[in-house]
matplotlib code that plots the C-alpha trace (Angstrom):
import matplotlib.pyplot as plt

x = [0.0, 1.2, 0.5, 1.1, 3.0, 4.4, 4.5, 6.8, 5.7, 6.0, 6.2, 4.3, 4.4, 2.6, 4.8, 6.1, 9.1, 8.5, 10.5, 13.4, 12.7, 14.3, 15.5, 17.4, 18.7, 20.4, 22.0, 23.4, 24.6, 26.1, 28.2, 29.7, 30.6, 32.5, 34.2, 35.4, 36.1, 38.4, 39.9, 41.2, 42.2, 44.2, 46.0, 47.0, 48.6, 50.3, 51.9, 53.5, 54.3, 57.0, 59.4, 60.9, 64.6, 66.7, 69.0, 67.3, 69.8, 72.7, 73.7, 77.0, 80.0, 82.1, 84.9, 87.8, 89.3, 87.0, 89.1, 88.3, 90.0, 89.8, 90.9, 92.0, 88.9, 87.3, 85.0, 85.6, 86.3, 85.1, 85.4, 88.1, 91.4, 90.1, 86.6, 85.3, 82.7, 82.9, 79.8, 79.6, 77.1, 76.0, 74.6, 73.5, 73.6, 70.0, 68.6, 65.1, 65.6, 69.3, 68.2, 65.4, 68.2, 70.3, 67.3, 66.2, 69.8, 72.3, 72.4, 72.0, 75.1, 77.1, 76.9, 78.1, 81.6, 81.8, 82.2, 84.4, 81.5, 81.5, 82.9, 81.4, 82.8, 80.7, 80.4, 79.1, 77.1, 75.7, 73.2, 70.7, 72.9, 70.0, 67.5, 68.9, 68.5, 72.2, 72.6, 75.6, 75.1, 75.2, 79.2, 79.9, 78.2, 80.3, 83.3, 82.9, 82.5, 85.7, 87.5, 86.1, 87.4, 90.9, 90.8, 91.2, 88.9, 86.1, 83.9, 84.1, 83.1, 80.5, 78.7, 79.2, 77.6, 75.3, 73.8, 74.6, 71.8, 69.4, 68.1, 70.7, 69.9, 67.8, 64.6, 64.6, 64.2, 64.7, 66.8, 70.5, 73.6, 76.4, 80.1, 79.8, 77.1, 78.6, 81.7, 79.8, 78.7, 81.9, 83.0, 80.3, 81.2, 85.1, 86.6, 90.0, 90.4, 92.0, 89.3, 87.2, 89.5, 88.9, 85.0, 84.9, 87.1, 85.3, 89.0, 88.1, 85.0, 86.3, 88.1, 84.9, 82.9, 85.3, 84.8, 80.9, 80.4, 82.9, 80.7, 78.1, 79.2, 80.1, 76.7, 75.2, 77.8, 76.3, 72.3, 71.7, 68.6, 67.4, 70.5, 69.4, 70.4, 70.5, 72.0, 74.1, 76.2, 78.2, 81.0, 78.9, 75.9, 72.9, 72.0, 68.2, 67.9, 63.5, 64.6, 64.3, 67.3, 69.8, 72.2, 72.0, 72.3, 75.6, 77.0, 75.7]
y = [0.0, 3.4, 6.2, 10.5, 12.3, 15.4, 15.1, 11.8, 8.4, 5.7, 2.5, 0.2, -3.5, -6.0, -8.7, -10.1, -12.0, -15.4, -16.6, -19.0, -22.1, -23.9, -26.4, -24.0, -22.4, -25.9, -26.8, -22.7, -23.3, -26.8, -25.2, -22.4, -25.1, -26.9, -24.5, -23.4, -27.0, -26.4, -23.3, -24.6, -27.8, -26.3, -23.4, -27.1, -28.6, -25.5, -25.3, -28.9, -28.6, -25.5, -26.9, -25.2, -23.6, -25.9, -24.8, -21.1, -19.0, -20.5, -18.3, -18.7, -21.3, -19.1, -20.8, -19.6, -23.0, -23.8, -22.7, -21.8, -22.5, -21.2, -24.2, -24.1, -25.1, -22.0, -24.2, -23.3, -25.4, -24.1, -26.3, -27.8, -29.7, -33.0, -33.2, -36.5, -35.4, -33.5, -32.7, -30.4, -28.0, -26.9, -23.3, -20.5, -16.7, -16.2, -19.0, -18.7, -22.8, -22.3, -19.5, -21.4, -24.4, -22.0, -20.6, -23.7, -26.2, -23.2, -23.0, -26.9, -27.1, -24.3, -26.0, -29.1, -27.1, -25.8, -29.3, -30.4, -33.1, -31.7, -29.7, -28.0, -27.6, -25.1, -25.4, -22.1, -22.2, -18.5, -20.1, -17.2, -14.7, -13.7, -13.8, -10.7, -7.2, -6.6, -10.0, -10.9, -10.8, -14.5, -14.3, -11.4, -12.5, -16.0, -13.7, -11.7, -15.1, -16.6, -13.1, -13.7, -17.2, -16.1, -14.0, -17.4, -16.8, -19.2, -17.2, -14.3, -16.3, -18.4, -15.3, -13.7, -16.4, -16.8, -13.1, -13.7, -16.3, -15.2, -11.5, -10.2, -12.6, -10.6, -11.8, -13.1, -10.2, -7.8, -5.6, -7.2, -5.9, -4.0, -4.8, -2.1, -3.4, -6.9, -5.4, -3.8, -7.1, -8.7, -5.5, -6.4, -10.0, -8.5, -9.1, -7.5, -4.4, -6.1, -8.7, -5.2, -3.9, -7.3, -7.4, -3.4, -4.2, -7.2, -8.7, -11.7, -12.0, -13.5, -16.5, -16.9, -16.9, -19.4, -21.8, -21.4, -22.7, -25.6, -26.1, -26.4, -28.7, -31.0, -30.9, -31.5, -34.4, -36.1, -35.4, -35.3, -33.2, -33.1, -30.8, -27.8, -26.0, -26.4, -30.3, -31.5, -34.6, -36.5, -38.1, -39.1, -40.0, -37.0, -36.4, -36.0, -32.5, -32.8, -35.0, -32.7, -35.2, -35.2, -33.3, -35.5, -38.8, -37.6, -36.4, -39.3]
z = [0.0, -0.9, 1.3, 0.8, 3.0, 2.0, -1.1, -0.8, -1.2, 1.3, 1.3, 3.9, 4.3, 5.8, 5.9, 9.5, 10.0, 11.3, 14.1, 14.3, 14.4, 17.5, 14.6, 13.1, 16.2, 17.4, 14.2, 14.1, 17.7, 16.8, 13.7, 15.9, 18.3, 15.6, 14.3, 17.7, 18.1, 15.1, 16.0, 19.2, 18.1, 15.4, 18.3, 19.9, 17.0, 16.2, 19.6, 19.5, 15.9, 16.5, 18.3, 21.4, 21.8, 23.0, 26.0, 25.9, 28.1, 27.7, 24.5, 22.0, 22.5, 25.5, 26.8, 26.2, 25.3, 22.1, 18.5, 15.2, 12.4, 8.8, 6.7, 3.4, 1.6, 3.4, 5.2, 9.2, 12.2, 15.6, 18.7, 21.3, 20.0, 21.1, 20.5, 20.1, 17.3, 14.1, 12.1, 8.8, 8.6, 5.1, 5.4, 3.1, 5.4, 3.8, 4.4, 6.6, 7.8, 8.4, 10.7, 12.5, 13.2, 14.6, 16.6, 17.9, 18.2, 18.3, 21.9, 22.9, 20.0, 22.0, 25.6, 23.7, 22.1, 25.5, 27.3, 24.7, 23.8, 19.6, 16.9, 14.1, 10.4, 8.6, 5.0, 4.1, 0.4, -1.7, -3.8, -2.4, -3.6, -6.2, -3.5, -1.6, -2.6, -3.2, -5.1, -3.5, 0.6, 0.9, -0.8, 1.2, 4.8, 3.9, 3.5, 6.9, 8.3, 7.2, 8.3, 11.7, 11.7, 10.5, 13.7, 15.3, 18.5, 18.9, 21.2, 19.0, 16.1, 17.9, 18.5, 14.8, 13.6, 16.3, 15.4, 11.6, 11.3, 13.9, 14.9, 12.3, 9.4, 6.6, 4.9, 1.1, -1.1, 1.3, 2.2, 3.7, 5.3, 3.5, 4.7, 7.4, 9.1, 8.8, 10.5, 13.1, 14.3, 14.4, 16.4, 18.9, 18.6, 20.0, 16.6, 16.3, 14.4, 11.8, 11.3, 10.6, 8.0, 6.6, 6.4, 5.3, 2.2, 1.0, 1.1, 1.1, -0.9, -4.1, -2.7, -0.5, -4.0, -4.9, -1.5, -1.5, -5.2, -4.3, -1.0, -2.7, -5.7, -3.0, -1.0, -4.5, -5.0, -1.8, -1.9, -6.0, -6.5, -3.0, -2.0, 0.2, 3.4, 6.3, 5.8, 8.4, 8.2, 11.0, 8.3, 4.9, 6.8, 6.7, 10.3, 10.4, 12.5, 12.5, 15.3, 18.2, 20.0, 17.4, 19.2, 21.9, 20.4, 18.8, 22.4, 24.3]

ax = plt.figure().add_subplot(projection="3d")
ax.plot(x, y, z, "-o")
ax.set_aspect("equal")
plt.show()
């Protein structure tokens, strides 16, 4: 029905809304509970799926008795003279898993240098090079590690590296570090002033070009198509690190 007011026309209706059923109101009710149902489970599975920092506190390797060694294949040694076990890690500066290992193991791994219990080689790789906004940080972070290693202090490398991969580790495709900025962590790390000089020149950036491609040739050489980073290996056998105990078993 159309009624006059005011020279407008308005529009009345007769029609009434019906009620909800109490049908309709259960099966409503019983799909919110679901879904919360799902919500919640989810949260849980989430939580035990991200695995939780081993050793959280304890921080870099710090005894004064663990050493580093740059060796001649550029790959570097950090741990005490007589440690019992070796492993090579395979690493890319860039790379978001090699970060979250070093996040989650890095600690548990420095507590173990520390007692003398293992040694780490790291076998440092640039295939992200592209994947940075400079398109070379990966060569020249690998660079600024092996001048940190060539300052021969393992505490001081321990915690280059440390930061390197964790808070101070930049995202793919953003923005990354020039050689100051590396330097300026090593000079936090304690570096020496000449392991500075070293990083600000990019002095050793070519023959770390050189040792990454070769690093990773051999990584390659020993996983075929399914070589990435992080891969560690205890001698030629691939250490499976989603096991949250694998730094354990090879201390025990």
């Amino acid at each position: 029905m159309l009624r006059q007011s005011g020279g407008v026309s308005e529009s009345r209706s007769n029609y009434t809304p019906r009620p909800m059923s109490s049908k309709t109101t259960y099966a409503l009710g019983a799909v919110a509970l679901a879904l919360i149902a799902v919500i919640v489970i989810a949260a849980i599975n989430w939580g035990h799926d991200e695995p939780s920092v081993r050793n959280d506190g304890y921080g870099s390797a710090h005894d004064p008795g663990v050493r580093v060694l740059l060796e001649p294949d550029g790959s570097i040694l950090l741990g005490k003279p007589n440690a019992p076990k070796t492993v090579d890690f395979y690493e890319d500066p860039i790379c978001p898993a090699c970060g979250n290992l070093e996040r989650i193991a890095g600690q548990e791994i420095a507590q173990r240098i520390d007692e003398g219990k293992l040694a780490v080689r790291y076998r440092l790789v640039n295939f992200l090079d592209n994947r940075s906004r400079s398109k070379d940080y990966s060569t020249r972070a690998v660079a600024a590690n092996q001048c940190v290693a060539e300052g021969g202090s393992g505490p001081v490398y321990s915690k280059f590296h440390t930061e390197l991969f964790t808070t101070k580790r930049p995202s793919e495709g953003g923005a990354d570090l020039d050689n100051a900025e590396l330097a300026a962590i090593a000079r936090v790390a304690g570096a020496a002033e000449s392991v500075l000089q070293c990083i600000s020149t990019g002095a050793r950036v070519e023959a770390a070009r050189t040792d990454a491609t070769a690093a990773m040739t051999a990584l390659e050489a020993a996983l075929g198509k399914s070589a990435g980073t992080p891969s560690v290996f205890d001698g030629k056998s691939k250490i499976d690190i989603s096991n949250e105990d694998w730094v354990d078993a090879l201390t025990r």
